[in-house]
Residue, then its C-alpha position, 0 to 999 in steps of 0.5 A: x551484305x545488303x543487311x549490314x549496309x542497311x544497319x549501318x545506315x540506320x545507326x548514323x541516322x541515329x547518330x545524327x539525331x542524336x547530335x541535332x537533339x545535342x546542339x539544340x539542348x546546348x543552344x537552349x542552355x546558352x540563351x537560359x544562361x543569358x537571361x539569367x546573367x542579364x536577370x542578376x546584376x554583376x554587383x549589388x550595392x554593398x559590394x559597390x560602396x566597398x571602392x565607393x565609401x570615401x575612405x580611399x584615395x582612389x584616382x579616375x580619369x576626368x572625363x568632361x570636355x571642360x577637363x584637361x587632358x590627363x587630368x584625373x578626379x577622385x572617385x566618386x563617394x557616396x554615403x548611404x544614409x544620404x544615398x537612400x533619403x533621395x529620389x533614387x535611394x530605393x534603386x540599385x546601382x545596376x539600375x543605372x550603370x547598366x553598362x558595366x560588364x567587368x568586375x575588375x576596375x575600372x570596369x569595362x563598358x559593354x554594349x548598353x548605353x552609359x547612364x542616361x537620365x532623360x532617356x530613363x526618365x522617357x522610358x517610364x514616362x512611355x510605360x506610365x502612357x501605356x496604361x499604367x498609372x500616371x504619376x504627377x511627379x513623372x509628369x513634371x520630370x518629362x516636361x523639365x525634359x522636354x525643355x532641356x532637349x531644347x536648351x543650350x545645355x543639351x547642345x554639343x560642346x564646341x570644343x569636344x562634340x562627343x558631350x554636351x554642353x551639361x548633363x543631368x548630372x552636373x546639376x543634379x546630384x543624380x545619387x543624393x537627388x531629392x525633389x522639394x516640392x514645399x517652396x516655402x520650406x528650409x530645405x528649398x530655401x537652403x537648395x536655392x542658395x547653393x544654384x550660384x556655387x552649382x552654376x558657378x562650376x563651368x560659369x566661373x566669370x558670370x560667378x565672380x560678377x555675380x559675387x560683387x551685385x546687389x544679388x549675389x551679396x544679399x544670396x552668397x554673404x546674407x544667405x538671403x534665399x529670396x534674392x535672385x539667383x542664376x535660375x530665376x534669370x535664366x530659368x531651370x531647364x529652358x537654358x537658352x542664349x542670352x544674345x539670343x531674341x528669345x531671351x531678351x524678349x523674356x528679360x523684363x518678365x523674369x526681373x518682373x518677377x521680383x520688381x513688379x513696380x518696376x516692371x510696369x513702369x518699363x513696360x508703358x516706356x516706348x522700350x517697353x511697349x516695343x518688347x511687348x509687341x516681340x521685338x528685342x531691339x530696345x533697352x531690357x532690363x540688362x541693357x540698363x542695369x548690366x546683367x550678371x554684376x547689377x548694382x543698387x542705383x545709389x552705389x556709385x559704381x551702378x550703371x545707372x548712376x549719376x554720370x553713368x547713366x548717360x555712358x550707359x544710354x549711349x551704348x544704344x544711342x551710340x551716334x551711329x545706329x541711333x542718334x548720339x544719347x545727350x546729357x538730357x538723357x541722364x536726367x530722364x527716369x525710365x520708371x517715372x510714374x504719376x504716383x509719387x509727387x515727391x520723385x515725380x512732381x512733372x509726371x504727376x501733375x501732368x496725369x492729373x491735368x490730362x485725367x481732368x481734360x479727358x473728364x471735362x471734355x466727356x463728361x460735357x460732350x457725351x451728356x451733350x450728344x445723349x440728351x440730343x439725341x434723346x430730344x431730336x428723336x422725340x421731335x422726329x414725327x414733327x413735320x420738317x420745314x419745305x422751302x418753296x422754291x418758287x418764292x425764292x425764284x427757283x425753278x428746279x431742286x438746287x444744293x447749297x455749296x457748304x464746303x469748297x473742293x479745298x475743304x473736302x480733300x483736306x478733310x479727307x486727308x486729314x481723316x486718313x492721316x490721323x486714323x493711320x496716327x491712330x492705328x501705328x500710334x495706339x498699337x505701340x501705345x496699347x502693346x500689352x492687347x493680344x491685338x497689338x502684336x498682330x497689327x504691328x505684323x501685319x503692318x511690316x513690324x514697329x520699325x515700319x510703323x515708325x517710319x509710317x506714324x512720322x509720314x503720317x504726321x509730317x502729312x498731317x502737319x503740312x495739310x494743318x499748316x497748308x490750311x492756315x495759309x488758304x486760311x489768311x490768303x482766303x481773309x486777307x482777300x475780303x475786305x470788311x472781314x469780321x473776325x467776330x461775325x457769323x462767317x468767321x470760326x472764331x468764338x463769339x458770344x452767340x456761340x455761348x447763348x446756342x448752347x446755353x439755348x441747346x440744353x433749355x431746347x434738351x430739356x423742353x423748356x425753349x426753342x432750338x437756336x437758330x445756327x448761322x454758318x457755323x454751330x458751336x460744336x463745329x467750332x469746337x470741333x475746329x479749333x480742337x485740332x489746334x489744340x491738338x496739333x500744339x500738345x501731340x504735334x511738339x511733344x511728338x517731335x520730342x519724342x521724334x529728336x530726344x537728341x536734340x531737345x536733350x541738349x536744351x532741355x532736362x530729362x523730365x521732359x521726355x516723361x510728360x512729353x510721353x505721358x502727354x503723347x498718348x493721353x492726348x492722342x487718345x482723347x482725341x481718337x475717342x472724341x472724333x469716333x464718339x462725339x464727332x461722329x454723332x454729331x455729324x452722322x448719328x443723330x435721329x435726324x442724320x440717320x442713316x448715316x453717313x451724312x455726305x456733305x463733307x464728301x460732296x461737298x454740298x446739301x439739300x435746301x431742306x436740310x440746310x434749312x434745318x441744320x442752319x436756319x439763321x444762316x438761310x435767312x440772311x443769305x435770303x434776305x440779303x439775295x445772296x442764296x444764289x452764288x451758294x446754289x449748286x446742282x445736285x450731286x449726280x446718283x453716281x456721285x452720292x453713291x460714291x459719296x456713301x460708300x466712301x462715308x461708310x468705309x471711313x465709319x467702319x474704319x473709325x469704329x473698329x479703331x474704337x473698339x480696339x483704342x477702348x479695349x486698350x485703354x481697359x486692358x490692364 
């Protein structure tokens, strides 16, 4: 009994062996079997084109957030000569509709993800990285990837947020797809001619303005495949929004493309030079010239024409956001420039007048200031003259007063407003520079340097103004005042005998003049900010209120007013941080600088002597030296004094450097 229990044992133990060995074959066949269905594809392409040739009216469902519900496409034919001359003419269909897990139409879709170009393109592009060779071609693919992920196309559509605005696809016939990589050949220029047709599928409004420009007759009509086209605007891949900052930011670069001319004389505009510091704010080329229905200037219906122009100006300057746009504003050219006299006689002969300025005044003052210092630092070794304090009745070391505490603190204001015109003014001015952007941030943005430039200039005027009035008051109250005498900054024929004596003493062949209370240079130095005031100060307010001076005055005025303004502002910011400051601070018998007499107001017998020997000698001989006598500053007052010089003189320089590279910055 005991034995057949133990055989029967023995006999399902073997059975159940038997069993598991079984389910273990079964389960290796099972997944040999998936490898092999997922190895072969369901169809091969002859057995594709068999529905897909074209020749049978076979009607599918329009799936496309663009279509109607209900609505239906014909199937999709595909030649195959055309087929295998693409791209993709050497893959199958499987390749891509990897999904299709039925046979019978309309195909059921299994599992795997539905064709997806980017996503195929992004996986080849993560092999090629793993090592294998990478191919240039691919490289571009992922970067025009790259830049779709992130446009407007890749976005969600807001009526149907299960698509995307545009797939691949739509754009590029994925079966017939053939890079051109020739710019110069046919089969590019015929591709760029069918972009308005491609773009005008979903854009059907954009297309018909299009159809009626100056750009899509020249595209559409004269098969013209040099004229612009959607894609020169708004690029291939990095599709963004044209409200959006970025886009009108890169608006004038893309017009630019075609019409440099034009393009340059946008960007020395005040729009111009605002959109190059990165604020959209201001006219671009589409605020002018309309965006996708632009017209020739002459066309009568042309935004920009005639009448129009000032419609179209008053879009910005609408009287509310800015100030209502005057009929001025219709006569003003934003693309003036100084090199055509025929279409710009104002322009041009204002360049020529400020270009010859701006040489005069350098090439006389810079020569000027090389040969003196030339000839002080060879006369540096010479013994300097000693007052005897005791032949004049003095007992201690005195100061000579030179300027009063109205004087410095002018000059002190004066010196702070006009480098705050220079910093906002030549950061506006000079926008094209990697370092206007970043002065222009740091400074709050181009509107706050507007608000700072015109405080900075209402200060300046009312000091300029606040001057001549101490001035007169000041004459007024000295009766027997000469107006030609020594005491007085205006001109005189001394003035020219000194500098004609200067260049003889540059050059060895006489003594240096004998300066009374004021030299030539200082003068000029005064009277240069009449000058100034009168150029930059009223073409400023031009340029401040173009409303009102536009209701008076014809448009060419705000060109040269603009031109004037910079050219101007220039010349004087370079003069004051080159000439000025040799003058006063550089000069071997200066050195080292800073001189301080401006900032205390008063300087050494010594050094008076030197600087103004003709005055010294008549204050002398006519026992007025001691109503000019002061004590000398105190060693906290000099130190504040220097520190104080030094720190504008850093100030100036680097505005110097940075007006200059501007200036040579194309």
């Amino acid at each position: 009994m005991q034995t057949r229990i133990l055989f029967a044992m023995a006999i399902c133990s073997h059975f159940l062996s038997l069993i598991k060995v079984l389910i273990y074959a079964l389960s290796i066949s099972i997944i040999a079997a998936s490898f092999s269905f997922a190895a072969t594809p369901l169809f091969d392409n002859a057995t594709c084109q068999i529905c897909h040739d074209g020749n049978r009216s076979i009607e599918v469902p329009h799936i496309s957030p663009y279509a109607e519900e209900g609505e239906k496409r014909l199937l999709q034919n595909i030649e195959p000569e055309k087929y295998h001359k693409g791209s993709h003419g050497s893959m199958t269909c499987m390749a891509c509709h990897s999904g299709i897990v039925s046979k019978d139409p309309p195909h059921q879709k299994g599992p795997p993800p539905a064709v997806d170009c980017a996503g195929c393109h992004e996986k080849l592009w993560k092999e090629a990285a793993s090592g294998k060779p990478l191919s240039p071609a691919l490289q571009k693919v992922e970067q025009k990837i790259a830049e779709y992920r992130q446009s407007f196309h890749a976005r969600p559509n807001k009526d149907d947020p299960r698509f995307v605005n545009a797939t691949c696809h739509e754009c590029h016939d994925s079966h017939f797809f053939q890079m051109t990589a020739d710019k110069s050949s046919p089969d590019y220029a015929a591709w760029r001619l069918t972009i308005p047709k491609l773009c005008g599928k979903c854009h059907e409004e954009q297309l018909d303005d299009y159809a009626l420009s100056v750009h899509g007759r020249e595209a559409i009509q004269k098969q013209n495949s040099k004229s612009a086209i959607c894609t020169d605007c708004h690029t291939s891949h990095n599709i963004i929004g044209a409200l959006t900052p970025a886009f009108k930011l890169l608006n004038p670069d893309a017009c630019g493309q075609c019409h440099k001319g034009n393009l340059a004389t946008y960007r020395d505009t005040y729009h111009g030079q605002v959109n190059q510091l990165g604020y959209p704010h201001t006219a671009k080329c589409f605020d002018c010239h309309e965006n996708h229905k632009i017209r020739q200037v002459k066309d009568e219906k042309s935004s920009v024409y005639g009448d129009n122009k000032l419609k179209t100006c008053q879009k910005c300057h609408d009287g509310e956001h800015r100030p209502l746009a005057t009929v001025g504003f219709k006569s003003y050219s934003p693309h003036a420039h100084a090199g055509d006299y025929e279409r710009y006689p104002q322009v041009w002969l204002a360049s020529r007048f400020m270009t010859g300025l701006f040489w005069l005044v350098f090439a006389f003052f810079w020569l000027h200031s090389g040969l003196w210092y030339y000839r002080e630092w060879q006369e540096r070794r010479k013994p300097r003259p000693h007052v005897n304090l005791q032949a004049i009745g003095l007992t201690q070391i005195r100061h000579v007063r030179r300027f009063s505490a109205g004087w410095r603190h002018a000059h002190l204001f004066f010196a702070l407003t006009v480098m705050t015109l220079v910093l906002t003014g030549m950061t506006v001015h000079h926008a094209h520079t990697p370092w206007a952007p970043v002065v222009s941030h740091w400074l709050g943005g181009v509107q706050s340097m507007g608000i700072l430039h015109r405080l900075a200039a209402t200060l300046l005027l009312t000091i300029f103004l606040g001057h001549l009035v101490y001035i007169l008051q000041h004459i007024l109250r000295q009766p027997g005042f000469r107006w030609f005498g020594p005491d007085s900054l205006i001109p005189n024929w001394k003035d020219v005998t000194d500098c004609r004596d200067m260049f003889k003493w540059f050059f060895a062949k006489g003594e240096k003049p004998r300066f009374d209370r004021w030299t030539y240079f200082e003068k000029f130095d005064y009277w240069a900010v009449f000058w100034g005031m009168a150029v930059i100060g009223s073409s400023g307010l031009l340029l401040a209120f173009p409303h009102v001076a536009g209701q008076y005055l014809p448009g060419w005025v705000f060109n040269v007013a603009a031109l004037v303004h910079g050219e101007e502002a220039f010349l004087a910011a370079v003069f004051i941080f080159t000439v000025h400051f040799f003058n006063n601070h550089f000069r071997p018998d200066k050195l080292p600088p800073p001189d301080v007499v401006m900032f205390t107001g008063s300087q050494s017998l010594e050094e008076f002597q030197r600087d103004h020997p003709a005055h010294y000698d008549r204050l002398v001989n006519n026992g007025e030296l001691e109503r000019f006598l002061v004590p000398p500053p105190s060693n906290s007052q000099s130190l504040a004094a220097r520190g104080l010089g030094l720190l504008l003189l850093a100030a100036g320089f680097i505005l110097l450097i940075l007006v200059v590279q501007g200036y040579f910055t194309s």
